[in-house]
C-alpha positions as CSV (number, residue, x, y, z in Angstrom):
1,X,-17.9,-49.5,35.4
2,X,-17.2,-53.2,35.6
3,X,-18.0,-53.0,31.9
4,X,-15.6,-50.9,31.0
5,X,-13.1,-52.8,33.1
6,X,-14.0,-56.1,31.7
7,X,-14.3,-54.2,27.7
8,X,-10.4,-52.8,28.8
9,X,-9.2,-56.2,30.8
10,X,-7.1,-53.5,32.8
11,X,-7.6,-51.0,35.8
12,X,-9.2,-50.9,39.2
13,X,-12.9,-49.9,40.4
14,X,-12.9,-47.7,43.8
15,X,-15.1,-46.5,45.9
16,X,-15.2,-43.0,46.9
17,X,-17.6,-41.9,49.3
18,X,-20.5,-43.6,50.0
19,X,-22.3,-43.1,46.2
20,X,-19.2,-42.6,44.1
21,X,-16.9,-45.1,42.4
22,X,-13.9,-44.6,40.2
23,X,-11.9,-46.2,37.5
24,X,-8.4,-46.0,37.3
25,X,-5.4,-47.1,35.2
26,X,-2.0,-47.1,37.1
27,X,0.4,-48.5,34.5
28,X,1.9,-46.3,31.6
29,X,1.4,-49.8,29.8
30,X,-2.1,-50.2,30.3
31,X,-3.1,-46.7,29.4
32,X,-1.8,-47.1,26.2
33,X,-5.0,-49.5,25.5
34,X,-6.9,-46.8,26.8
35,X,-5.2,-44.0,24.4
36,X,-5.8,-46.6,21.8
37,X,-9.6,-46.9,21.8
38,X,-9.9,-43.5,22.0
39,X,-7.5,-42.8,18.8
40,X,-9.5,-45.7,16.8
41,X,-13.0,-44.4,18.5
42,X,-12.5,-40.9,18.8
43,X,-14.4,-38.4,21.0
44,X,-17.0,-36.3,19.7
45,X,-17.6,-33.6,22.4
46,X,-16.0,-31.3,24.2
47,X,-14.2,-33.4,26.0
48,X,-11.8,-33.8,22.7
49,X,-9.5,-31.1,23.6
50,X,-8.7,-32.7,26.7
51,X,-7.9,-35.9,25.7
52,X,-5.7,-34.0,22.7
53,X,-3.9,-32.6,25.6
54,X,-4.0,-35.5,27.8
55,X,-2.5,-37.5,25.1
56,X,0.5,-35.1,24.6
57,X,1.4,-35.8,28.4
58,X,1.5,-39.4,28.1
59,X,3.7,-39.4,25.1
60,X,6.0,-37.6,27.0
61,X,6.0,-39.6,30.0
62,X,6.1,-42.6,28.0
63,X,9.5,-41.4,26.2
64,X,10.6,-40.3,30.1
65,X,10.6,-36.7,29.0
66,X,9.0,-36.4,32.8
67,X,12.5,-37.0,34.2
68,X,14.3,-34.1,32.8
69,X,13.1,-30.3,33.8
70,X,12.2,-29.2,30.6
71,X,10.0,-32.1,29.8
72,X,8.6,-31.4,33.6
73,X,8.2,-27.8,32.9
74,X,6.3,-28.7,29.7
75,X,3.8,-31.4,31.3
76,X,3.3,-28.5,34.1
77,X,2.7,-25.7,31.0
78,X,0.7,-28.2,29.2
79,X,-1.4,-29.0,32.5
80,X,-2.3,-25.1,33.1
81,X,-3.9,-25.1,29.4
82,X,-6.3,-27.7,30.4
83,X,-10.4,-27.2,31.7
């Protein structure tokens, strides 16, 4: 994980538990370098549709589509379609 963190140069590394860690990205900002990588690298596996999905949701938040209701109602219809 501190790979990927230092490979990114953003997020955080937490413990959770007493064997688990996790990586997170808190900023719309630096998700986009995320979202990046993964549109230049893309995923091969199942996983795909996901991210395809995933994707969709951050566009909207990033055009603050999240603050009206119908853009709401459409992350929470977009989230039900998701594994």
């Amino acid at each position: 994980m501190e790979q990927i963190k230092s490979y990114f140069c953003v997020g955080s590394i937490s413990k959770q538990g007493t064997q688990a860690f996790q990586y997170s990205v808190q900023s719309v900002k630096d998700l986009a370098i995320i979202i990046d990588h993964f549109e230049k690298y893309p995923l091969i596996t199942q996983k795909r549709a996901d991210y395809e999905i995933f994707k969709q949701v951050f566009y909207l938040i990033s055009r603050k589509e999240h603050l009206t209701l119908p853009g709401l109602q459409e992350i929470v219809a977009i989230k039900a379609s998701m594994n």
